[in-house]
C-alpha positions in Angstrom: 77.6 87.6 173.6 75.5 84.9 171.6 77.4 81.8 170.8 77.5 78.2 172.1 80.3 77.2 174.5 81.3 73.7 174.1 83.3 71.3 176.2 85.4 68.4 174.4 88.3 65.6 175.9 90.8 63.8 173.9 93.6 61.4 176.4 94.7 63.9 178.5 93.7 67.2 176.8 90.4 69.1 177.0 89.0 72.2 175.5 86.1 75.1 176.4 85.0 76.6 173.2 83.0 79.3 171.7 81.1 78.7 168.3 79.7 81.9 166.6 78.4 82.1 163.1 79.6 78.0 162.7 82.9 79.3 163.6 85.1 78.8 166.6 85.8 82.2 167.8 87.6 81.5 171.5 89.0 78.5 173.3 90.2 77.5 176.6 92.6 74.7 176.7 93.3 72.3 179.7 95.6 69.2 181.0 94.6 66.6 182.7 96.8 66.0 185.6 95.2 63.4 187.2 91.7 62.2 187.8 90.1 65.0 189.5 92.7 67.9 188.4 93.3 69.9 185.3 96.0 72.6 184.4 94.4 75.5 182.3 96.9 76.2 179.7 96.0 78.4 177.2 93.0 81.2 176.7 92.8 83.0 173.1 90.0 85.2 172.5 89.8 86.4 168.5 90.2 89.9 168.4 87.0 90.2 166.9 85.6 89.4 169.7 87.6 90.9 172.7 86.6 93.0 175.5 83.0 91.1 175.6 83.6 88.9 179.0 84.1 86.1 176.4 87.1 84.6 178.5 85.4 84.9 181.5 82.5 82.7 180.2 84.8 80.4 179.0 86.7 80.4 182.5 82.6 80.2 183.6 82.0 77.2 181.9 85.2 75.4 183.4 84.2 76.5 186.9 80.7 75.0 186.6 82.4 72.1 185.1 84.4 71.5 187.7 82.2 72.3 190.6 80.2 69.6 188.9 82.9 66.8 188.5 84.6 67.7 191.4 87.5 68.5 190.0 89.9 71.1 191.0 91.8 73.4 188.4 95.3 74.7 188.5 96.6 77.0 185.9 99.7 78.6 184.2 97.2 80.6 181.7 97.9 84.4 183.2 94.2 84.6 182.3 93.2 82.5 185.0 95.7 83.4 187.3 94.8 86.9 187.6 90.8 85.7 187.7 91.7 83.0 190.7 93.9 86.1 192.4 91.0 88.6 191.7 87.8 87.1 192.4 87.1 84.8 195.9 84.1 83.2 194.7 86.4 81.1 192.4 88.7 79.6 194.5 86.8 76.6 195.7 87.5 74.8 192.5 91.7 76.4 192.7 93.9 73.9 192.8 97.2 75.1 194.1 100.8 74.0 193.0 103.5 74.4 195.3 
């Protein structure tokens, strides 16, 4: 799917986006929970674009990101639960809450 994904921070708050057509069509939304640790919120996909992997370049993007910054993400997103629970190769950046 064509589009740019951007990455933005404001205080404690960060967002993964995808821009299509000058619009923003999906986002992923975080919390910063400390220095090295984020809580993924929120994923909305428009319907528009659903059932094209769209979250899981967002979720993608944050991975990379994190893998990069080494950060480690938590999340109460069902999205990103189910993807941590589902697929191995992920879990080196899963932060667990107990």
């Amino acid at each position: 799917m064509p589009g740019k994904i951007t990455h933005s921070e404001a205080g404690d708050r960060g967002v993964f986006a995808l821009e299509q057509g000058g619009r923003q069509v999906a986002e992923m939304t975080y919390q910063r929970l400390g220095e090295a640790r984020i809580l993924v919120d929120h994923t909305h996909v428009d319907p528009a674009v659903r059932g094209h992997g769209v979250a899981r370049q967002l979720l993608d993007a944050a991975v990379a990101w994190a893998r990069q910054t080494n950060t480690k993400i938590s999340a109460s997103c069902s999205y990103v639960v189910v993807q941590f629970a589902r697929d191995a190769s992920l879990r080196d950046v899963q932060d667990k809450i107990d």
